[in-house]
C-alpha positions as CSV (number, residue, x, y, z in Angstrom):
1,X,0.0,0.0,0.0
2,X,1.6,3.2,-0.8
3,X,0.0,6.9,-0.7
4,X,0.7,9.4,-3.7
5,X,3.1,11.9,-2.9
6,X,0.3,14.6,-4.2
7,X,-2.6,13.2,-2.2
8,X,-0.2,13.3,1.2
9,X,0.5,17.1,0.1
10,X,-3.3,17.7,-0.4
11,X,-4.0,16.1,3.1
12,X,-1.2,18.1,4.6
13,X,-1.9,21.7,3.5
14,X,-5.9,20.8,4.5
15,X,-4.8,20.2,7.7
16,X,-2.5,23.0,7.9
17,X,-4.7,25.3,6.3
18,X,-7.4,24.2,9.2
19,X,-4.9,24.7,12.2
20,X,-3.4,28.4,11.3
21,X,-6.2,30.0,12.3
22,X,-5.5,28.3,16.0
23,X,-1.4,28.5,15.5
24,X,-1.6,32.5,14.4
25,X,-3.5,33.2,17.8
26,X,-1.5,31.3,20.1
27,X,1.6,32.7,18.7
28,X,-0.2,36.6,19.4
29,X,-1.3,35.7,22.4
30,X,2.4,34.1,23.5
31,X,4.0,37.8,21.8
32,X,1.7,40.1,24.1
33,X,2.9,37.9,27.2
């Protein structure tokens, strides 16, 4: 069984492009501290 290389990218950036959001405010909230 092996996973496409372009698929994997796809499910990466998905993922990443779902968790900035939650990364960008921790990492404002972390700066004001």
């Amino acid at each position: 069984m092996s996973i496409s290389p372009i698929y994997l990218m796809m499910m990466v950036i998905s993922i990443a492009d779902a968790i900035t959001p939650f990364s960008t405010r921790i990492s404002e909230s972390s700066d004001l501290r």
